[in-house]
N, C-alpha and C positions, 0 to 999 in steps of 0.2 A: 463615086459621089456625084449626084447628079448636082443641076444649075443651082436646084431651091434649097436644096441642104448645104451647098457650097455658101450659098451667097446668105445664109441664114448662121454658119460659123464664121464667115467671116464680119460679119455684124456682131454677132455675141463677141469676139473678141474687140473690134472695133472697140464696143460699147466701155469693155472691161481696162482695156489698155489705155483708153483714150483720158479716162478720168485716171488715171495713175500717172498719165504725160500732164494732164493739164495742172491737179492738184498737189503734184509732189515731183514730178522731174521738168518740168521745164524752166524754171530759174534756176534749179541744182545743177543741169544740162549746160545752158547760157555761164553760164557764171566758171563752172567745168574746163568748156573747150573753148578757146579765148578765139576770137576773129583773127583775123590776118596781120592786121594794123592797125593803123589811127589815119582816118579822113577827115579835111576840114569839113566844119561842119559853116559856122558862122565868127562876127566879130562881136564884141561886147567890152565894158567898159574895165579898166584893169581895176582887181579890189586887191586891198592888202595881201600879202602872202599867195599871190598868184607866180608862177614860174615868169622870168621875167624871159627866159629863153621864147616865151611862145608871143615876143608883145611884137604887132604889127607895125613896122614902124612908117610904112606910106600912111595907116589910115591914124597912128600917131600925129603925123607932120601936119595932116589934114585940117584935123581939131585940135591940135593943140595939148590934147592931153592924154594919156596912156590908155591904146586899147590892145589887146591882145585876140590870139584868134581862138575859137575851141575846137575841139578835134573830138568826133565820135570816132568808137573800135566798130570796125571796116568787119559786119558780120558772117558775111557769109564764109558759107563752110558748106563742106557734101563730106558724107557717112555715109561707107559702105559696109552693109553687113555681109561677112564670109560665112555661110552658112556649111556645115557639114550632114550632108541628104545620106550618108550610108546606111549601111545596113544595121550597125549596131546602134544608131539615134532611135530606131525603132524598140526601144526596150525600155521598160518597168513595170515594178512589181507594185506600187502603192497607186496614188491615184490617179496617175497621166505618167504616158511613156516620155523620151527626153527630148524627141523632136515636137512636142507639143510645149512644151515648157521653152523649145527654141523660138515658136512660133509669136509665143506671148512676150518675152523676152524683147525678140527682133519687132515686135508693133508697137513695144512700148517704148524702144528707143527711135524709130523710125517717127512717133507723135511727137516727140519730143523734140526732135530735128524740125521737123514741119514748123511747129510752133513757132521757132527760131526763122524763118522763112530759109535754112538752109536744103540743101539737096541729098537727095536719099537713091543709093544706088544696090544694086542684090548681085550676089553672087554663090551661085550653089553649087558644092563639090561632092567628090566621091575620090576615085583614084581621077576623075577627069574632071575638067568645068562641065559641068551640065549645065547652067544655064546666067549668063551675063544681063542683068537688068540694068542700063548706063543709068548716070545719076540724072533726077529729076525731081522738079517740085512739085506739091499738092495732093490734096485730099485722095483724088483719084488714083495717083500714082502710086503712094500708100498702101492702098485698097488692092491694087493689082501685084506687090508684093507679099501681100500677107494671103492672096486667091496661091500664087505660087509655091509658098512654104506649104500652105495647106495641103497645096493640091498634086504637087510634083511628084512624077513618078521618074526615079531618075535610073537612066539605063546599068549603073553598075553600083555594085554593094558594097565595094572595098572603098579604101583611105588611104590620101596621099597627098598632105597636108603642103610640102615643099609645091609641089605644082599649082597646088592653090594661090597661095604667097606669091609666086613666080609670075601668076597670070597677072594678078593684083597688083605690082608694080609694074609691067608691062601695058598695063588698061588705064592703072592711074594717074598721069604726068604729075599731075598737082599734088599738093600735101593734103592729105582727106584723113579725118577722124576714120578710123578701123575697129570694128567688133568683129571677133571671131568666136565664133559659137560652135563649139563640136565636144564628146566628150575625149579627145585626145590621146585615144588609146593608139598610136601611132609614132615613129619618131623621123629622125634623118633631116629635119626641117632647120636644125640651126643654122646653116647659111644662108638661106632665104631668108632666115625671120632676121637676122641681122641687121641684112641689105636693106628688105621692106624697113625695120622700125627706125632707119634713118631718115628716111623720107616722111614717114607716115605716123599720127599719134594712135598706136596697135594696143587693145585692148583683146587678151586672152578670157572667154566664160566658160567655164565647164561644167558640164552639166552632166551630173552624172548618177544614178541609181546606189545607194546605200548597198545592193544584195550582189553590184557587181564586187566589191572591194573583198570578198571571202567568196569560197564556195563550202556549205554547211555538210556535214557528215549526211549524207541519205544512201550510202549503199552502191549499187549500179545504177547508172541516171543516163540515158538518153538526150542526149547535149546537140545540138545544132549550132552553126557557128553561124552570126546572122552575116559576117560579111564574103565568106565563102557558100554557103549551102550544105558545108558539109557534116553529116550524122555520124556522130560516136559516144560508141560504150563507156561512160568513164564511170571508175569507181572511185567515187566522193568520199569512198569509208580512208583510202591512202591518205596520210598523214603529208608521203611526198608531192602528190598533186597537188592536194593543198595549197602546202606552201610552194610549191613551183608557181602556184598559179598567180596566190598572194602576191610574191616575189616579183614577178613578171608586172602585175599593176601594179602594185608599188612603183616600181622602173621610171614605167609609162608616166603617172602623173609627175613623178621630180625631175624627170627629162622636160617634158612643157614648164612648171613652174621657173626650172634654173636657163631654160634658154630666154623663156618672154622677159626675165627680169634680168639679167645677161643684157639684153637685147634692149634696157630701157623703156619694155612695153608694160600694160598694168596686168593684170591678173585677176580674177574672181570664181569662185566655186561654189556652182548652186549647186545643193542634192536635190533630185523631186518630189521627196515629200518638205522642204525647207521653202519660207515667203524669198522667193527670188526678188522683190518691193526693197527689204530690209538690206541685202545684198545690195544692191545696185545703189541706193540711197548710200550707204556708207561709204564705197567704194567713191560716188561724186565728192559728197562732205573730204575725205580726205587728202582727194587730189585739187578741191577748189582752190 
């Protein structure tokens, strides 16, 4: 992808994402993931049914008459999104593949942090960290996450989600809002997801293709596997491969659903031909 078509998708999504942070997730976002604390803000004068725990009592003495102090929520916050770059995000059969639907996903929560003047950090997996974006503010900083998701060519095809997790509480000392964005075809991560979701408020999105959940009766089919490379004969007509295969994803997604919610983390599943808007809205509403 050259400069001009890089820097020309990353503007159409800019454009696209940015009016879904600003019109519909960033009071659902604020409201969402609560600040750190309460900071004094200022004094004012006590009104009926004020906490009487919070009344000042030097600038009481002072005047004479009841003032209390007010306290704003101490907002900042940094989100990091865990992005999975493998080989199988590379797939779909309707109108956009599942690392494209990560990409809009992760801009449209990344606007949304901005907004909130909190900090926005990137991290992208395979079986290895490919690549650590430390958390940071602005417009700019943004813009050079979502050049990455677009543009990343990451050295390996496989998945291996505990390492991810592992680096992420390792990189993060502070408590950080967490998206993890992969389609989850992987397991062995329940002790990391543990350990992280006690530190961290861990949000699970899955994103996944309708056509991977069955494989359809066609005969003999020429299959490549996208996270090895590897070419084979399967015949689709077997009733057992089938369900072997069925069987096996099946596994996979109730393995991630019962550890994230185990683990106290949230959960959401986009398919991509589904408004991942409606997703993400509900999933705030619910946890506000």
């Amino acid at each position: 992808m050259d400069t001009k078509e890089l820097l020309k998708k990353v503007r159409k999504i800019e454009i696209k994402t940015r009016r879904l942070s600003d019109h519909i997730f960033g009071g659902e976002y604020h409201s969402t993931f609560k600040g750190r604390g309460m900071t004094f803000s200022e004094v004012r004068q006590y009104q009926f049914g004020d906490d009487v725990r919070n009344i000042d009592w030097n600038v009481t003495a002072r005047y004479s008459e009841p003032y209390i102090k007010v306290f704003e929520e101490e907002r900042e916050l940094t989100m990091m999104l865990v992005a999975d770059v493998s080989g199988s995000e590379f797939f779909g059969t309707d109108k956009q593949f599942k690392n494209e639907i990560v990409t809009e996903i992760a801009a449209t929560l990344a606007f949304s942090a901005m907004q909130n003047n909190d900090k926005i950090g990137l991290i992208l997996f395979t079986d290895e960290i490919e690549l650590f974006i430390p958390p940071k503010k602005g417009k700019s900083h943004v813009l050079r996450i979502i050049r990455e998701l677009l543009e990343f060519k990451p050295s390996s095809k496989k998945t291996d989600l505990a390492q991810a997790i592992k680096y992420l509480s390792n990189v993060m000392k502070k408590k950080a809002i967490v998206f993890v964005l992969s389609d989850f075809i992987t397991d062995g991560y329940e002790q990391t997801m543990k350990i992280a979701a006690n530190k961290h408020d861990i949000t699970g999105i899955r994103i996944y293709d309708q056509r991977e959940e069955k494989i359809p009766s066609l005969g003999f089919v020429q299959m490549e596997d996208e996270e090895t490379g590897e070419l084979a004969l399967i015949n689709t007509s077997s009733k057992k491969i089938r369900t072997n295969y069925e069987v096996y994803y099946k596994e996979r997604v109730a393995y991630f659903k019962e550890t994230f919610k185990r683990s106290g983390a949230g959960v959401i599943d986009v398919r991509t031909d589904e408004s991942y808007v409606k997703k993400l809205l509900g999933y705030f509403k619910r946890r506000g």
